[in-house]
C-alpha positions in Angstrom: -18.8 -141.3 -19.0 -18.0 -144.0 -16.4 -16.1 -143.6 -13.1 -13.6 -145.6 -11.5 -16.0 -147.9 -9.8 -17.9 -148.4 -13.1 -14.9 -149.1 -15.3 -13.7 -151.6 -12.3 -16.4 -153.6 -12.8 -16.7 -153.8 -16.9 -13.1 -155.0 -16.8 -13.9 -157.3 -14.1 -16.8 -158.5 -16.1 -14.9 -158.8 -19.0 -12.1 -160.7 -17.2 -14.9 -162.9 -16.0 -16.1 -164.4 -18.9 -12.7 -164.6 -20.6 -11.2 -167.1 -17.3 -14.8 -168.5 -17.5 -13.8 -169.5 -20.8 -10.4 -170.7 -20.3 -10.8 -172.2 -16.7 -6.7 -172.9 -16.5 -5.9 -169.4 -16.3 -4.5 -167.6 -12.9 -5.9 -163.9 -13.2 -6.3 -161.5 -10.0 -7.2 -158.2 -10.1 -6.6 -155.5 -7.3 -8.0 -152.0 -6.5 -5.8 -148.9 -6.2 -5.8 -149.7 -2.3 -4.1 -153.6 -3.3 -7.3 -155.7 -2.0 -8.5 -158.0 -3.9 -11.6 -157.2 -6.3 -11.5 -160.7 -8.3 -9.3 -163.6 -8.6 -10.1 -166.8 -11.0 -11.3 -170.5 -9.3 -7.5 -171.6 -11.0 -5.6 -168.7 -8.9 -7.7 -169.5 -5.4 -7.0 -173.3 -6.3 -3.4 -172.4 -6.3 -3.6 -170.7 -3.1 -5.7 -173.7 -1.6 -8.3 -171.0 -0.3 -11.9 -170.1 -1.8 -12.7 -167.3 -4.4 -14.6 -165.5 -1.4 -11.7 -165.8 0.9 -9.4 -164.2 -1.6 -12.0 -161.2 -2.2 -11.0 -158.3 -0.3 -7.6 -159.3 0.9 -4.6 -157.3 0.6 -1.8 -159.5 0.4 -1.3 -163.2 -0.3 0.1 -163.7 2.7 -2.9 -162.4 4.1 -5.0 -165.4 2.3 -3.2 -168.4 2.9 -2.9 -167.6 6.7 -6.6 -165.7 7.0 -4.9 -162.7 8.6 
């Protein structure tokens, strides 16, 4: 059976290849604690900030000004 962590990361695979696929698509997905964990190229384009900068933020106010 697969714990939280696990399961976290087969949706985020999952999620992955499906924005992969349809590059036009804003998808973000957050832990129980509201950071962060993956966000498409199309929703950190939107923010004007990199995939990596968006990783681990709580807020997206906390993104566009790098607080």
């Amino acid at each position: 059976m697969m714990n939280d962590e696990q399961f976290l990361q087969a949706i985020i695979s999952a999620v992955t290849v499906t924005s992969n696929g349809i590059p036009d698509q804003m998808v973000g997905i957050k832990d129980l604690h509201s950071a962060h964990r993956y966000c498409s190229q199309c929703f950190a384009d939107a923010l004007g900030v990199s995939v990596d900068h968006v990783i681990g933020s709580t807020f997206c106010t906390d993104i566009v000004t790098g607080k």
